[in-house]
C-alpha positions in Angstrom: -82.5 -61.4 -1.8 -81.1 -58.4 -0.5 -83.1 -55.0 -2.4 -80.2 -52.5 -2.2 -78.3 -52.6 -5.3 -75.0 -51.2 -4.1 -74.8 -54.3 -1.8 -71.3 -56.1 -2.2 -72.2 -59.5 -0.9 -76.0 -59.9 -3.1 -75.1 -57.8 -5.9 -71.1 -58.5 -6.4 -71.1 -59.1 -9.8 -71.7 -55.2 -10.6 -68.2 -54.0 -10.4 -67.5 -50.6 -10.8 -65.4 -50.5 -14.3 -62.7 -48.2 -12.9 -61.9 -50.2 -10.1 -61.6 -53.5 -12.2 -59.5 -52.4 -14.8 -57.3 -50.4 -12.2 -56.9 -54.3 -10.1 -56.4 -55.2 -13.7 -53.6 -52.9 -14.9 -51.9 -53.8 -11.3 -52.1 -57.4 -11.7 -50.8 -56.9 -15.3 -48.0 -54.7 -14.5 -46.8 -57.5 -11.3 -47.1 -60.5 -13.8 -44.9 -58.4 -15.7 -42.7 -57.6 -13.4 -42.0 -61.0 -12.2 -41.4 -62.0 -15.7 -39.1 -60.3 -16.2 -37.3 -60.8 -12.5 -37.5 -64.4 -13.8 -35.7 -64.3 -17.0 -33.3 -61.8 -15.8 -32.3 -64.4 -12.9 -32.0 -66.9 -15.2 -29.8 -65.3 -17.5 -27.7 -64.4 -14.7 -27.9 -67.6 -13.9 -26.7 -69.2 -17.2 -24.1 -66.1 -17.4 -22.3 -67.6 -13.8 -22.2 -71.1 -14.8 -20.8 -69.7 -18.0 -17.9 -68.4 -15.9 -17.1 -71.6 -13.9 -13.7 -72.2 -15.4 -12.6 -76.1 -15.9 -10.6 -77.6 -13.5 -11.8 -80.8 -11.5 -11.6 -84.3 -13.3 -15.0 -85.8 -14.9 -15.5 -88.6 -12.7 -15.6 -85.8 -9.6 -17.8 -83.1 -11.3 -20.3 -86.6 -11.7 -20.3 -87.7 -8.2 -20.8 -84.0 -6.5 -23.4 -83.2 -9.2 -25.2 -86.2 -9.0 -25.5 -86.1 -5.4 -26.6 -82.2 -5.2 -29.5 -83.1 -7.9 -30.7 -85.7 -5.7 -31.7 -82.7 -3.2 -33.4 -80.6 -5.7 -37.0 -80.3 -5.5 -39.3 -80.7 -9.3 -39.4 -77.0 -9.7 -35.3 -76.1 -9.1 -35.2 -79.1 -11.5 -36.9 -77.9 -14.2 -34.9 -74.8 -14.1 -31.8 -76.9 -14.6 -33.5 -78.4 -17.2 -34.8 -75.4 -19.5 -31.1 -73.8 -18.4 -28.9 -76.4 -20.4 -31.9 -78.0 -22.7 -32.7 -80.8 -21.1 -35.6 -82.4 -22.2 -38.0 -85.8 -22.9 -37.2 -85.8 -27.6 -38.3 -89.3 -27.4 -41.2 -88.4 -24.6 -40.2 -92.0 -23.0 -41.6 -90.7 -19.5 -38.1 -91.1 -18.2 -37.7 -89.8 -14.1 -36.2 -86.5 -13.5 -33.0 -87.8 -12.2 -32.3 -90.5 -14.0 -32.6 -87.7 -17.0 -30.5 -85.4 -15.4 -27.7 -88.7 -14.7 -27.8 -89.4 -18.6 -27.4 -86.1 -19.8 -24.1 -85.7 -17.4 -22.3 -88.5 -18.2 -22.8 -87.7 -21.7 -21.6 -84.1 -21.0 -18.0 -82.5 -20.8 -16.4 -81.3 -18.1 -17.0 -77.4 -18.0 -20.7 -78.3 -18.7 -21.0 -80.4 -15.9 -19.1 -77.4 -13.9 -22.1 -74.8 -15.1 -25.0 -77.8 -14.3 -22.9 -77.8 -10.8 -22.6 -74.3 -10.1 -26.4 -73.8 -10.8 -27.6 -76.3 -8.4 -25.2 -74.7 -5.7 -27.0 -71.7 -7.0 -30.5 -72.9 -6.4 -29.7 -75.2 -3.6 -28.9 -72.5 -1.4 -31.7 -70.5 -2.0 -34.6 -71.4 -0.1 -36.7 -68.5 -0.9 -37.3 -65.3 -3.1 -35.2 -62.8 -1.2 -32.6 -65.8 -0.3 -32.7 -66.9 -4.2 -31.4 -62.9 -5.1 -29.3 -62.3 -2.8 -27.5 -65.8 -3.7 -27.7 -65.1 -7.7 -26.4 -61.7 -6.7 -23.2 -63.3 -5.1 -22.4 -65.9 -7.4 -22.9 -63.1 -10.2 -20.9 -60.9 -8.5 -17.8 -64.2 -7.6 -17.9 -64.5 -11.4 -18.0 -60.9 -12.2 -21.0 -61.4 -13.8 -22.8 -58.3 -15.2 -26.1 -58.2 -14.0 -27.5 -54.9 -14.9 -26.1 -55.2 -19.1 -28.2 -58.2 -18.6 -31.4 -56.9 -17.1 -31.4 -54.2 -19.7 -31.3 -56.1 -22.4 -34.0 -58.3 -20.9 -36.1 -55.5 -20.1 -35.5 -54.2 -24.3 -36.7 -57.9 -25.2 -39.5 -57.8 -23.3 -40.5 -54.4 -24.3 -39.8 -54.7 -28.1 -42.5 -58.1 -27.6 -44.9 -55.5 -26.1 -45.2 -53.7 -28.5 -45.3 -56.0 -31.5 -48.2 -57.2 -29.5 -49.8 -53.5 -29.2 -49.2 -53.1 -33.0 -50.9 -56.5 -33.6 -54.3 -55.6 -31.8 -54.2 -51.7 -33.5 -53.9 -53.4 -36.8 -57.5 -54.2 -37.7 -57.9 -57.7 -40.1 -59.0 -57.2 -43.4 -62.6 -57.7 -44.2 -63.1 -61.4 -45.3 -64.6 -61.8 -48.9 -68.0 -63.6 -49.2 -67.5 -66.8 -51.4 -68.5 -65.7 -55.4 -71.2 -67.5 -57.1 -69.0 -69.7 -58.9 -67.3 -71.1 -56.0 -70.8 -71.7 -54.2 -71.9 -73.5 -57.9 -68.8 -75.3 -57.8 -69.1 -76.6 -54.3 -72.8 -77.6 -55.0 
């Protein structure tokens, strides 16, 4: 065992408090951050595939649609999923796809268009910078406003804050001690 008590490797579990709760306060404010990068993509997301207007016939919204899921990985899936509320009510364990096929051809037309233009969305994003900059063009083919909705994500996510921050500054109530009659009663 090593004697010096500033050693990093033998004595690592004695932090200096600043430093931790600065690392901390950075990894907070990141998580954060991504959030709300998240939730503003995906409501510009939903807002493009809002735009799609209806044109093409059932049957050939089905076929391309279909076919594009088929190349989605589980994660671009999901996002599909939570987008138009897709999801397993009667928890039957059914596969992604064969979810995703069911919920079509029960759908109409301009929702298939949205589920469509999403996947095109996703599909042609193969990373972070790639997935912005192709949100960022679809927004912008459907003059889609992307800054009215990162405000108001940004207001959401701060009004949450700070319900939470008024939650933890409100202290509980002291808890009453049982009387005597209910501790007779219980005995």
């Amino acid at each position: 065992m090593c004697a010096n008590p500033d050693c990093p490797i033998h004595h690592a579990s004695k932090r200096r408090p600043a430093t931790d709760a600065a690392f901390k306060a950075e990894q907070e404010k990141r998580r954060r951050e991504e959030t709300i990068a998240q939730a503003t993509g995906l409501r510009v997301l939903k807002a493009t595939s809002d735009a799609v207007p209806v044109r093409l016939m059932k049957r050939d919204l089905l076929f391309v649609t279909e076919r594009l899921a088929t190349v989605l990985d589980e994660r671009r899936l999901a996002v599909i999923f939570r987008l138009h509320g897709i999801g397993r009510a009667n928890g039957n364990g059914e596969a992604p796809a064969k979810l995703l096929a069911s919920f079509l051809r029960k759908a109409d037309e301009s929702t298939i268009g949205r589920v469509l233009v999403a996947i095109t969305v996703l599909q042609t994003a193969h990373s972070s910078n790639e997935s912005a900059k192709a949100l960022r063009e679809a927004a912008e083919f459907y003059k889609v406003d992307v800054a009215a909705i990162t405000s108001k994500v940004k207001q959401e996510f701060a009004a949450k804050e700070k319900v939470t921050a008024e939650k933890k500054a409100t202290p509980k109530p002291p808890t009453k001690a049982p009387s005597k009659a209910i501790k007779k009663a219980a005995a």
